[in-house]
Backbone bond lengths (Angstrom), bond angles and torsions (degrees), N, CA, C in turn:
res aa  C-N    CA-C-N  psi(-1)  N-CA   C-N-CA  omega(-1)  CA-C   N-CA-C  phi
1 X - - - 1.449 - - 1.528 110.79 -
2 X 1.614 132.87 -30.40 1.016 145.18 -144.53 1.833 85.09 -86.46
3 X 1.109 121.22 -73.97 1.685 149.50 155.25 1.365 119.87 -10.18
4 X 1.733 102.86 -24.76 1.822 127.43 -174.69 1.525 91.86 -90.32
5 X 1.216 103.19 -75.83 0.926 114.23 174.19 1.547 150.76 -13.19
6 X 1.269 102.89 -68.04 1.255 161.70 158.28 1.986 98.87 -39.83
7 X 1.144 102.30 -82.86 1.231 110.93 -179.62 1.587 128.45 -87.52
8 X 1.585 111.68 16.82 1.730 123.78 173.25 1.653 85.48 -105.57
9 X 1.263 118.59 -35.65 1.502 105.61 -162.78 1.959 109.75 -83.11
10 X 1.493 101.50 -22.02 1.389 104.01 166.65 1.187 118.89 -92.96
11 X 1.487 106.91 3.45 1.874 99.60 159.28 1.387 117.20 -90.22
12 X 1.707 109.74 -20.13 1.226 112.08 -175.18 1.928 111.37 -83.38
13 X 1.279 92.20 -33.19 1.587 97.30 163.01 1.565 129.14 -55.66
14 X 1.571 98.27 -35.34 1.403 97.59 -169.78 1.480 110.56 -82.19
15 X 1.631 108.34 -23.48 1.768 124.20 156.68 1.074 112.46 -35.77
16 X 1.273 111.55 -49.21 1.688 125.34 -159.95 1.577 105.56 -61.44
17 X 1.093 84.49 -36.27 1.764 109.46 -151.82 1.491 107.13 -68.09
18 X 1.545 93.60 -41.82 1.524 104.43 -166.26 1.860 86.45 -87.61
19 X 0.718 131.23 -52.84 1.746 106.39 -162.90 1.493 110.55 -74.01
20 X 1.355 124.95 -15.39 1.292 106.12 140.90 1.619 150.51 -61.12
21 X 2.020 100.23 -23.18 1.443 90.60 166.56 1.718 99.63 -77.88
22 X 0.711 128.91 -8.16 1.926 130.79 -158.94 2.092 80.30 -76.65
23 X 1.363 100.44 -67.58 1.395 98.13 -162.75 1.813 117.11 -62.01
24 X 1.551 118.11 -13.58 1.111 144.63 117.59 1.806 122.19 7.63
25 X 1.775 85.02 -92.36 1.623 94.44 174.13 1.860 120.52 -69.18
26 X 1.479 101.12 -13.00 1.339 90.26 -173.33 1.452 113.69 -106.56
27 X 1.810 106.71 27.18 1.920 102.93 170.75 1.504 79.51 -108.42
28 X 1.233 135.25 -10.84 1.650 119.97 171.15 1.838 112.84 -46.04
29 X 0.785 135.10 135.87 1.647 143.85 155.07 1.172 115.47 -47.06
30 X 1.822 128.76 149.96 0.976 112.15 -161.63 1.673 111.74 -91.15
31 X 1.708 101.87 4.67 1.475 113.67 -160.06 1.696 101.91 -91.23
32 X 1.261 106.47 -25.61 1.542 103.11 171.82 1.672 104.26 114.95
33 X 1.064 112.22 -5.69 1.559 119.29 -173.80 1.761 116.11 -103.45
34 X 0.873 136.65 105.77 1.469 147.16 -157.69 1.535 93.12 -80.15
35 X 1.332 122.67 145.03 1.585 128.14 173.02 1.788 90.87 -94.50
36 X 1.249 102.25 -156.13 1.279 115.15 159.51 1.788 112.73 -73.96
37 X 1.534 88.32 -77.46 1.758 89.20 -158.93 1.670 88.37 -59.24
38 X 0.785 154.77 -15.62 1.633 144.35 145.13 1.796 113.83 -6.26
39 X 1.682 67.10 -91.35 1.573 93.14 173.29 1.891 114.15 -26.67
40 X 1.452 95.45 -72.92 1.893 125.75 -168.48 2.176 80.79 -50.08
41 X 0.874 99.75 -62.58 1.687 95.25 -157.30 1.755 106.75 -59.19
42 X 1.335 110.38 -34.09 1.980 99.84 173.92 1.323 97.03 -84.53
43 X 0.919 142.58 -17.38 1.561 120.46 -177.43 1.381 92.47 -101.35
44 X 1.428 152.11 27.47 1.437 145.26 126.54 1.157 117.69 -68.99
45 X 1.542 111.70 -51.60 1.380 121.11 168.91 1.727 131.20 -53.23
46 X 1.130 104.65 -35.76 1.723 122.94 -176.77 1.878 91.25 -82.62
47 X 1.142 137.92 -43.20 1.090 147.01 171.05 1.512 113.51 -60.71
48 X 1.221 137.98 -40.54 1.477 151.95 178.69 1.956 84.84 -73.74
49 X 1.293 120.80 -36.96 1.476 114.77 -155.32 1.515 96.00 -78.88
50 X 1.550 118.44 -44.60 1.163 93.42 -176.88 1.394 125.87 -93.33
51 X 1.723 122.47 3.91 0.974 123.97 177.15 1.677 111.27 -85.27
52 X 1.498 106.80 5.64 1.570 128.52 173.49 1.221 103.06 -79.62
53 X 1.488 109.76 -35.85 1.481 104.93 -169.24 1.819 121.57 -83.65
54 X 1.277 93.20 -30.90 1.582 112.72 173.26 1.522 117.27 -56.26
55 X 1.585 103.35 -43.97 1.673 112.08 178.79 1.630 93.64 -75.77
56 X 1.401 139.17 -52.14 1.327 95.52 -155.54 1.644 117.24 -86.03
57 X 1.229 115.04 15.49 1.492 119.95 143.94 1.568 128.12 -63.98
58 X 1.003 83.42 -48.59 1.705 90.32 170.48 1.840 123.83 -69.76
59 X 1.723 106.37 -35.46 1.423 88.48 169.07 1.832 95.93 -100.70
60 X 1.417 150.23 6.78 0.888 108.01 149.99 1.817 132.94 -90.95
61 X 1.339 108.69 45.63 1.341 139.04 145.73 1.854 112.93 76.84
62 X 1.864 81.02 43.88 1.747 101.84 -164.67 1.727 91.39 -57.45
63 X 1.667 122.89 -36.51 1.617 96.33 -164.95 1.761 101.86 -103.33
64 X 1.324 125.10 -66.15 1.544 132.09 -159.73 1.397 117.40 -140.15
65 X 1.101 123.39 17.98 1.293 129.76 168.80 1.565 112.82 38.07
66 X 1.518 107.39 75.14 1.239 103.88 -166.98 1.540 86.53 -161.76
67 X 1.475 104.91 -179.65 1.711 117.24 174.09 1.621 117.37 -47.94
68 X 1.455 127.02 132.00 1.311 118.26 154.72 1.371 124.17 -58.47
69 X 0.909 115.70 128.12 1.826 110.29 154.12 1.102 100.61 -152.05
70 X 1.725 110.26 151.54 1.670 132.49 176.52 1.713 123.42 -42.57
71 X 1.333 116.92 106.73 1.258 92.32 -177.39 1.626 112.41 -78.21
72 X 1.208 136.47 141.54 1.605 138.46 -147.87 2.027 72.41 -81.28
73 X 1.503 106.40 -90.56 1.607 109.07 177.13 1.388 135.96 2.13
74 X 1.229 107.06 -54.40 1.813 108.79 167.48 1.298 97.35 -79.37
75 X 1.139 138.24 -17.76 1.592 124.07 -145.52 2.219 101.74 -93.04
76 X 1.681 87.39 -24.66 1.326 76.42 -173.16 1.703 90.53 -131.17
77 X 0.803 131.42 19.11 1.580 129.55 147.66 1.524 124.61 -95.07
78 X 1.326 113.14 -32.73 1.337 105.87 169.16 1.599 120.57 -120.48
79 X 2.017 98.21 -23.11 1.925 88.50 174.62 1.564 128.17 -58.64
80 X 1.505 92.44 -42.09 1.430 96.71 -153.23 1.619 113.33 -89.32
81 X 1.642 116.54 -24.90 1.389 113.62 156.82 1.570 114.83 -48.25
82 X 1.560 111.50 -39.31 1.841 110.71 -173.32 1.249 89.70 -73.78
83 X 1.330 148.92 -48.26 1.443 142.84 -166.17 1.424 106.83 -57.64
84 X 1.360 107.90 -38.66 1.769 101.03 -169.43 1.335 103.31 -86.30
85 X 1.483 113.32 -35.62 2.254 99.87 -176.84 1.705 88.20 -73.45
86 X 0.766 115.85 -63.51 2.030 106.45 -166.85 1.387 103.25 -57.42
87 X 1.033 160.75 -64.25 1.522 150.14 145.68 1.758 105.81 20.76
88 X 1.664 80.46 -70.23 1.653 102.20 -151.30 1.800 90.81 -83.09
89 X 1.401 137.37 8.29 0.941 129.16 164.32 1.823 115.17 -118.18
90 X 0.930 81.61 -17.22 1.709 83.32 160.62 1.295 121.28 -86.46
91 X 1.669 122.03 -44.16 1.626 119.42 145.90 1.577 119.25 -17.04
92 X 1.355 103.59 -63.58 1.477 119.43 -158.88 1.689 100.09 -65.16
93 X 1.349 122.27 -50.65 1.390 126.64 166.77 1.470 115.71 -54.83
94 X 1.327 134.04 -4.34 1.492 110.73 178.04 1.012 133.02 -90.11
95 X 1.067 131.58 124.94 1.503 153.49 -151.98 1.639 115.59 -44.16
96 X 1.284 131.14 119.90 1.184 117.07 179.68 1.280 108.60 112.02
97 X 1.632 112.17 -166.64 1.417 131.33 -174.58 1.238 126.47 -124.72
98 X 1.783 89.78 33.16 1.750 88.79 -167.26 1.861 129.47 -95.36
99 X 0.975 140.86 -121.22 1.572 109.15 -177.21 1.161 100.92 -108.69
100 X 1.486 141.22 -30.46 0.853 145.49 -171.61 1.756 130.91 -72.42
101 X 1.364 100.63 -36.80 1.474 115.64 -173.96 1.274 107.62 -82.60
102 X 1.705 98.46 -37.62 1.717 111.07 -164.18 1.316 99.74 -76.48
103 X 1.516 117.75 -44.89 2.126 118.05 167.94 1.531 95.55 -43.55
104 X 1.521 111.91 -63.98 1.677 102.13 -154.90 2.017 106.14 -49.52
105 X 1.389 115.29 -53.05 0.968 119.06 174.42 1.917 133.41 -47.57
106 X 0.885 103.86 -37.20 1.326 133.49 153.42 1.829 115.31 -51.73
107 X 1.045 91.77 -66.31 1.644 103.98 -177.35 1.724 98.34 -64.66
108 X 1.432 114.27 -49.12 1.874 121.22 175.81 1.878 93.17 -39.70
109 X 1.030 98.34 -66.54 1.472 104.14 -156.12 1.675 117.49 -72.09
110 X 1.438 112.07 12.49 1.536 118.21 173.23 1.848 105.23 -117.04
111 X 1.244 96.59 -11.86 1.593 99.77 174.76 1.318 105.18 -79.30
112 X 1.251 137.48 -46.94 1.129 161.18 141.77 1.720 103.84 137.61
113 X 1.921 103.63 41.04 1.556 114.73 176.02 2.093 104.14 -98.98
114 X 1.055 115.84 27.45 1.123 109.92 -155.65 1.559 107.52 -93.68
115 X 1.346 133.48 -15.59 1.185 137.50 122.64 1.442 152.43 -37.20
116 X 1.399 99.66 -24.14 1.609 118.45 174.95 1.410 96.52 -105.29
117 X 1.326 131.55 -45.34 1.892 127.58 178.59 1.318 79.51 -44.99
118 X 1.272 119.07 -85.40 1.970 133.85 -157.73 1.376 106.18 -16.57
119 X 1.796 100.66 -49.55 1.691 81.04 -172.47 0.981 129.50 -101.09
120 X 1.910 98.65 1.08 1.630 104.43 174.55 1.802 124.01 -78.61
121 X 1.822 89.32 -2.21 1.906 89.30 -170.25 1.910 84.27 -85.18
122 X 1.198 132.19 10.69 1.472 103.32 160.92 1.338 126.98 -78.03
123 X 1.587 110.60 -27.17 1.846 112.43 171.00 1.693 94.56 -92.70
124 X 0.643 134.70 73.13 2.008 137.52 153.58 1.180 103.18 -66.90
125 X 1.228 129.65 -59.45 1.854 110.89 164.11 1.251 140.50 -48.08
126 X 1.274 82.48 -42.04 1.710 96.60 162.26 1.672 128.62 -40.82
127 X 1.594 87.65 -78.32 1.781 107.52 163.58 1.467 113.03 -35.50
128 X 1.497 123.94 -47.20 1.096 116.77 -166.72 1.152 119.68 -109.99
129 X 1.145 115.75 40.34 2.047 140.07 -179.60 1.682 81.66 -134.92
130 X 1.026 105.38 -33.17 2.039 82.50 -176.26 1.675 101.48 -98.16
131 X 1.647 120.67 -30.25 2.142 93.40 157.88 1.691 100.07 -36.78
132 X 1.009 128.76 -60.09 1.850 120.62 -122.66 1.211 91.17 -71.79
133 X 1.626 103.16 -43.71 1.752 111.38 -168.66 1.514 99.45 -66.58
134 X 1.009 142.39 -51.14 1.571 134.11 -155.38 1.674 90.57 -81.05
135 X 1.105 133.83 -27.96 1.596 132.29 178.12 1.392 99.94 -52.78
136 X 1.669 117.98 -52.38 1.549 132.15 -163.51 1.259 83.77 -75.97
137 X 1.030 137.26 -61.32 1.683 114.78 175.99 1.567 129.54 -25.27
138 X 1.375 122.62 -29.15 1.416 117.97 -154.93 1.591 107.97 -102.82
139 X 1.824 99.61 -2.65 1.747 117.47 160.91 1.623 98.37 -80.18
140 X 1.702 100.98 127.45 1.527 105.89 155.95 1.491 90.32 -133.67
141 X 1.698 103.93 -173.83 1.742 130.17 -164.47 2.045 79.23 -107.04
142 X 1.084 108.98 -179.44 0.857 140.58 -139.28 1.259 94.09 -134.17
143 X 1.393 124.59 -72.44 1.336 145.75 -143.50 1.331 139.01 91.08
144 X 1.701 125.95 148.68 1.625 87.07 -175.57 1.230 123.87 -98.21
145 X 1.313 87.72 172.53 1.749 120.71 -168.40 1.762 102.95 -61.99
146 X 1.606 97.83 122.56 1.543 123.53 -178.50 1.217 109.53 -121.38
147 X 1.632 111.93 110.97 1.582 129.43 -177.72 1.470 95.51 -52.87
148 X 1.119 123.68 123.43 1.634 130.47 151.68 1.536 114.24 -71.23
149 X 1.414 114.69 107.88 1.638 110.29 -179.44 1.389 103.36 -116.14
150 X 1.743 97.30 130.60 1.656 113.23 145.70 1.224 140.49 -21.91
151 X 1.470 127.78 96.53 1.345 114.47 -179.66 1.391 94.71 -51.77
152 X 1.793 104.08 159.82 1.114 116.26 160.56 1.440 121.50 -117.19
153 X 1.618 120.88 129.06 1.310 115.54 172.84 1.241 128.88 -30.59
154 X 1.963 129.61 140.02 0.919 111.38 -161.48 1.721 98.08 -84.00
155 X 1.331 146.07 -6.67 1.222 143.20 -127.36 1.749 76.48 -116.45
156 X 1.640 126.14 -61.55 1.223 107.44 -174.11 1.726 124.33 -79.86
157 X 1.597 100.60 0.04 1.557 100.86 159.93 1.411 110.66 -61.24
158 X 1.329 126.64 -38.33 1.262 120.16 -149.08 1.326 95.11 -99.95
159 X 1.320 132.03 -26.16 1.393 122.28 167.45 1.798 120.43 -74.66
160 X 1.252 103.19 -11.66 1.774 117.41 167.85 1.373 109.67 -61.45
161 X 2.053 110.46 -47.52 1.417 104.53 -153.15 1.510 91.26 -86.59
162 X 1.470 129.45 -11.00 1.957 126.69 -167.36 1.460 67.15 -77.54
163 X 1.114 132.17 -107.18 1.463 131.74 -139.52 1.493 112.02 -44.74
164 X 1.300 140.98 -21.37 1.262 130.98 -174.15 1.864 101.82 -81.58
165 X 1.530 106.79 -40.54 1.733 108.83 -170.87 1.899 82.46 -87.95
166 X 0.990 167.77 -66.93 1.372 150.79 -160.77 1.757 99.14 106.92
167 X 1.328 110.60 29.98 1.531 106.16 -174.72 1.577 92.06 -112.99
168 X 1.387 115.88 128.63 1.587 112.48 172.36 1.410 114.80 -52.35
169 X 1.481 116.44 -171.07 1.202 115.06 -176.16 1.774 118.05 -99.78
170 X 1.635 99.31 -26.52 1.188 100.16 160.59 1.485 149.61 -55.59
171 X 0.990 102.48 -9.11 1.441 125.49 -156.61 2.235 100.28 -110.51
172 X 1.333 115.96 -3.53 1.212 132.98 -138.46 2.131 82.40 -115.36
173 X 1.050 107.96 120.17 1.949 106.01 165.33 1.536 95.11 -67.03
174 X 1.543 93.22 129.83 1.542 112.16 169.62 1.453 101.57 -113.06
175 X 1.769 94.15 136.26 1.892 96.68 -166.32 1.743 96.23 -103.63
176 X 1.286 90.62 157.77 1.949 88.48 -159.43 1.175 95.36 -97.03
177 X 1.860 135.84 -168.21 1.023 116.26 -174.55 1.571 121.76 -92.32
178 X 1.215 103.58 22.91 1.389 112.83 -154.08 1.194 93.97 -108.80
179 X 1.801 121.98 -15.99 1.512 120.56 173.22 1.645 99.70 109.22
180 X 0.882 115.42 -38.99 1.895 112.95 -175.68 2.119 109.43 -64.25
181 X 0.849 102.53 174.92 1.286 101.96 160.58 1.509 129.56 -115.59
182 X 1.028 107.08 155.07 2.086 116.61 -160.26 1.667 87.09 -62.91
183 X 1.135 114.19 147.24 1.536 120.73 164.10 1.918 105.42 -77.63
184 X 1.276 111.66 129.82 1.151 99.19 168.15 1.108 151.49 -64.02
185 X 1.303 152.64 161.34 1.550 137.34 -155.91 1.724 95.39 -87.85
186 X 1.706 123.40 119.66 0.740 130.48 147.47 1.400 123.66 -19.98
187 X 1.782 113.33 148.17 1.423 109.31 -178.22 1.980 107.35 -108.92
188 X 1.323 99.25 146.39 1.218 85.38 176.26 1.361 130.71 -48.64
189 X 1.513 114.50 171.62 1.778 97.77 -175.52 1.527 98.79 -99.00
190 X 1.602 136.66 145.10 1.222 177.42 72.48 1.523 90.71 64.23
191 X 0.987 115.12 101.84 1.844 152.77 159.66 1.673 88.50 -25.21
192 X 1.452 134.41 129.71 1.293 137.36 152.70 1.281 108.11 -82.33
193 X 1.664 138.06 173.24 1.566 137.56 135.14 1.361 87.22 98.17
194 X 1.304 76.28 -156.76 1.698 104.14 -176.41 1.423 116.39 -102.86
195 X 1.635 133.29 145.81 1.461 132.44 -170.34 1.695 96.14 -58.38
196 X 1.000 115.03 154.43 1.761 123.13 -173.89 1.701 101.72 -91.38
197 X 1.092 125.21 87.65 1.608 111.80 168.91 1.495 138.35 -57.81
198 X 1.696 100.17 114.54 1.296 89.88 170.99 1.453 144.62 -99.62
C-alpha cells in the first residue's frame, strides 16, 4: 500500500509539475524577448513546480507518515544559502537594464564571480526548479503519534482484575516472595453420622 501510494501521489506531483512549466512557457511573449515581470513570473512558476515535486513525496508518505512540520536544520543550512546563490543568479539573468539585474551584475563582476553568474543565467529554470525543490525539502513528517501509558501499580491492577472477573480475593493463589505459591488452606474433614439436631 505504502508503494501505491507513494507512486499515484508522485505521478500526480509530477502532473502538477508539468502544467506549471506549460503555464510557465505561456507568460513568455510571442516575440521571444522576456520583460522583467516576464522573467520574475516563469521563474515563480518553475519554482512552485519543483517545490510541487518535493511535497508530493512528502504526502505520499516517502519518510513517517505523520504530521509535517519545518525542519529549522535544513531550512537554514541548506535552504537559504540555495535561496541566496539562485536569487542572486536569477537577478543576474534578468532581462534588460533594470535596477536590479544590472546591480546584481555589477556586484557579479566586482567579486570577480561575473563569469560564472554569466554562465549560470543560461539554466535560470533550472536554478529555480531546484529553490522550490530544496524549499520542499525543509518539510519532514514527524512520525506517528505513540500514546505514552502509565504504568499501573501492581496492587491496584490486581484489585481491577477481582472486581472486573467478580471472583473475591480470597479464593485467588497468592505467590509468596520466594516465587512459589501458598499451599491452600486445607478443608475440613467430612462430618460422619447423622446432622446432630438441635
Amino acid at each position: 500500500m505504502y508503494g501505491l501510494t507513494r507512486g499515484v501521489l508522485t505521478l500526480v506531483g509530477a502532473a502538477a509539475a508539468g502544467v506549471l512549466l506549460w503555464l510557465g512557457t505561456n507568460v513568455v511573449s510571442d516575440n521571444g524577448t522576456l520583460s522583467a515581470g516576464e522573467h520574475w513570473s516563469t521563474a515563480g512558476l518553475v519554482a512552485v513546480a519543483g517545490l510541487t515535486m518535493a511535497l508530493s513525496q512528502l504526502l505520499g508518505g516517502w519518510t513517517k507518515w505523520g504530521w509535517p512540520r519545518v525542519s529549522g536544520n535544513v531550512f537554514l543550512i541548506a535552504f537559504l544559502p540555495v535561496l541566496i546563490a539562485g536569487a542572486w543568479i536569477l537577478a543576474a539573468g534578468e532581462p534588460g537594464e533594470h535596477w536590479l539585474g544590472s546591480h546584481v551584475r555589477n556586484w557579479s563582476g566586482d567579486l570577480g564571480i561575473g563569469g560564472l553568474v554569466g554562465d549560470l543565467t543560461i539554466m535560470v529554470p533550472a536554478i529555480a526548479f531546484g529553490i522550490g525543490l530544496v524549499f520542499g525539502f525543509t518539510f519532514d513528517t514527524t512520525g506517528p503519534r505513540v500514546r505514552e501509558r502509565t504504568p499501573v501499580p501492581v496492587d491496584s491492577q490486581e484489585e481491577q482484575v477481582a472486581a472486573a472477573d467478580g471472583v473475591s480475593d480470597d479464593r485467588r493463589v497468592h505467590i509468596r516472595e520466594g516465587g512459589a505459591p501458598a499451599a491452600p488452606e486445607p478443608e475440613s474433614a467430612p462430618q460422619t453420622g447423622e446432622p446432630t439436631k438441635d
